[in-house]
C-alpha positions as CSV (number, residue, x, y, z in Angstrom):
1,X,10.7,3.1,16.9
2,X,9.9,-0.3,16.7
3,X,6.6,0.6,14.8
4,X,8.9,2.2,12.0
5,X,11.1,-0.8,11.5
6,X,8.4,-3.1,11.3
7,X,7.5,-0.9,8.6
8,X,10.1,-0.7,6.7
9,X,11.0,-5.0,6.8
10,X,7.2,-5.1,5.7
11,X,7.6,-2.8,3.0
12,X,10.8,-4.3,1.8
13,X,9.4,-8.1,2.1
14,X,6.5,-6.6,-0.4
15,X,8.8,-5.2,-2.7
16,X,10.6,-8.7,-3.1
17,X,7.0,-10.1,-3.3
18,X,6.2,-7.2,-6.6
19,X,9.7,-8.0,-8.0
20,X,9.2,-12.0,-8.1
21,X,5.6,-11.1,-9.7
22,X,6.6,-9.4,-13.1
23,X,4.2,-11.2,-15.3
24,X,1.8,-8.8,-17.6
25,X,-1.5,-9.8,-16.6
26,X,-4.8,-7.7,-17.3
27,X,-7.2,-6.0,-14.8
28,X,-10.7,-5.5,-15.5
29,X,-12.6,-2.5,-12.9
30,X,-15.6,-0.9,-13.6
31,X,-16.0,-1.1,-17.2
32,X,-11.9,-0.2,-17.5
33,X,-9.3,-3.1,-18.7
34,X,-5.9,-2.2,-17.7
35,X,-2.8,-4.6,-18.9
36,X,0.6,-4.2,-17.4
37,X,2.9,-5.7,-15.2
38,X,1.3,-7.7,-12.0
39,X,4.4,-6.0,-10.3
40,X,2.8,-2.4,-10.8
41,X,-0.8,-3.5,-9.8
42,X,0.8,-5.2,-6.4
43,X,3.2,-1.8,-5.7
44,X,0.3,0.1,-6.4
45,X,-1.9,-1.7,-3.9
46,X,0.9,-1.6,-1.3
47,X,1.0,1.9,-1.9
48,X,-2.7,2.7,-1.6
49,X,-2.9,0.5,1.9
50,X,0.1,2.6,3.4
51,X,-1.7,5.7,2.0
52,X,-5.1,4.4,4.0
53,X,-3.3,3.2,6.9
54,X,-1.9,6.2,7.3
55,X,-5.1,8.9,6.6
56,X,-6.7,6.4,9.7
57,X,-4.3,6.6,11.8
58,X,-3.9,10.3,11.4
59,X,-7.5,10.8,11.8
60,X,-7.5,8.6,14.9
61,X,-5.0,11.0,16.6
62,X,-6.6,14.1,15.7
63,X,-9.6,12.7,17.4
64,X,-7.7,12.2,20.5
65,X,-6.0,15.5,20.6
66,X,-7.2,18.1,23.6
67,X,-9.4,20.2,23.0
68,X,-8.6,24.0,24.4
């Protein structure tokens, strides 16, 4: 439980951190150029390392699982 609160005053903190960070600013990545708002780019990122955290995680307790 404590795990999923943590969570959630992490995830809020980061969205204050996005919404203080509205300037349009321009990414460059593997030949691409992508302009928009630095707000997008940071929730995106946030939202890609949940994504990942969560895959590895998963993946670590299916290892653990017994096996029948």
């Amino acid at each position: 439980m404590i795990r999923f609160i943590l969570g959630i005053v992490f995830g809020v903190l980061a969205l204050i951190f996005v919404f203080q960070n509205m300037d349009n600013i321009s990414v460059h990545f593997l030949g691409w150029t992508i302009t928009t708002s630095r707000a997008v780019i940071l929730f995106l990122l946030l939202a890609a390392g949940f994504i990942v955290g969560w895959a590895v995680g998963s993946i670590g307790r299916w290892r653990r699982r017994p096996k029948r």
